[in-house]
C-alpha positions in Angstrom: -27.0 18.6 -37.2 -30.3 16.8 -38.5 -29.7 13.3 -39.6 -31.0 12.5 -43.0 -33.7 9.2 -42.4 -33.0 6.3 -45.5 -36.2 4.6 -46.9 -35.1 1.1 -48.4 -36.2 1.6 -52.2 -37.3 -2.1 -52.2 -39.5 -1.3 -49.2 -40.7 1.8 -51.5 -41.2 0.0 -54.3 -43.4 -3.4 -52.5 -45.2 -0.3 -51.1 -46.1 1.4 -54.3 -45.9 -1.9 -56.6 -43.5 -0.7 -59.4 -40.3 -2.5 -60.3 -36.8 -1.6 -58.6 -35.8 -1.0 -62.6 -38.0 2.2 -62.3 -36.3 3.7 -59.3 -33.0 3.0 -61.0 -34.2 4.3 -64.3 -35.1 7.4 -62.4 -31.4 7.8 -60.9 -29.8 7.3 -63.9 -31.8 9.8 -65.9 -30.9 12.0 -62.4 -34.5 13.3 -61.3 -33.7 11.2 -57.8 -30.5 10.3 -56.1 -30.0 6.9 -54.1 -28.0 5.6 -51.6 -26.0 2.4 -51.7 -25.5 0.7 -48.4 -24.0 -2.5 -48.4 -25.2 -3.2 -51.8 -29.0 -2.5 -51.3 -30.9 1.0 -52.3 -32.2 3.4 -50.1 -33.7 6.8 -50.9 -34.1 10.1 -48.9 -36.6 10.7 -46.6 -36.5 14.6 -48.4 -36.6 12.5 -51.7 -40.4 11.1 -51.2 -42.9 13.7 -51.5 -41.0 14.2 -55.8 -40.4 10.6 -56.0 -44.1 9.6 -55.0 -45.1 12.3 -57.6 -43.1 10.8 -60.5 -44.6 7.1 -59.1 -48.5 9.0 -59.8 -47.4 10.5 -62.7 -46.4 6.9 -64.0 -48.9 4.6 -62.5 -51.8 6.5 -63.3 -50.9 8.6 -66.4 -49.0 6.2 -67.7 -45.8 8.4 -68.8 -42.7 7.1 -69.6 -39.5 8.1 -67.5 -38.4 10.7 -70.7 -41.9 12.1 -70.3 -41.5 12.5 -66.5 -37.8 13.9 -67.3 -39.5 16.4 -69.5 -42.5 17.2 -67.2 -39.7 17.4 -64.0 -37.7 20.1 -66.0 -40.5 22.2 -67.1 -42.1 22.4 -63.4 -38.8 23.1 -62.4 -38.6 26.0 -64.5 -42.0 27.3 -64.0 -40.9 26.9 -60.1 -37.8 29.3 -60.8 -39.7 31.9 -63.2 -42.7 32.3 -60.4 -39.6 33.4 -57.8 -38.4 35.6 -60.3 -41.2 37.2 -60.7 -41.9 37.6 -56.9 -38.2 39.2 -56.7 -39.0 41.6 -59.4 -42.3 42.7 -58.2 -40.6 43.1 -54.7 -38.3 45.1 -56.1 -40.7 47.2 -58.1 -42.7 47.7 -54.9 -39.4 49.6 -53.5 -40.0 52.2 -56.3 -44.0 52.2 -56.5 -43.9 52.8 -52.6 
């Protein structure tokens, strides 16, 4: 069973210089989940390729955590219509071929 590695969010957030407040901002509005432990935070290592987008998207675009809320949701559903389409053009390929 793989073993899930825990990146303190302080750590993250020294790292990336933003506030703690956005990394809770970004759990309460649910686009990440964190860990408490002992009471400190700590974030998925699975977590950090989204999160580190949503850092970029805020550092250097300057978006607010609604904006990134919105931009989350409508990648997300891009994401999910592109598989539908590959599914359906799999499928059609059954009948073409």
């Amino acid at each position: 069973m793989p073993t899930t590695q825990l990146i303190a969010a302080n750590d993250f957030c020294i790292y990336h210089n933003i506030d703690l407040s956005f990394i809770q901002s970004l759990n309460q509005s649910g686009l990440i989940t964190v860990i408490v432990v002992e009471e400190k935070l700590f974030i998925e290592e699975n977590e950090l390729p989204q999160l580190e987008k949503m850092v970029r998207l805020y550092h250097e675009m300057d978006i607010n955590i609604e904006g990134i809320e919105t931009i989350t949701y409508l990648l997300q559903r891009m994401n999910d219509m592109q598989h539908q389409i590959a599914e359906l053009n799999r499928r059609l390929g059954l009948y073409e071929g």
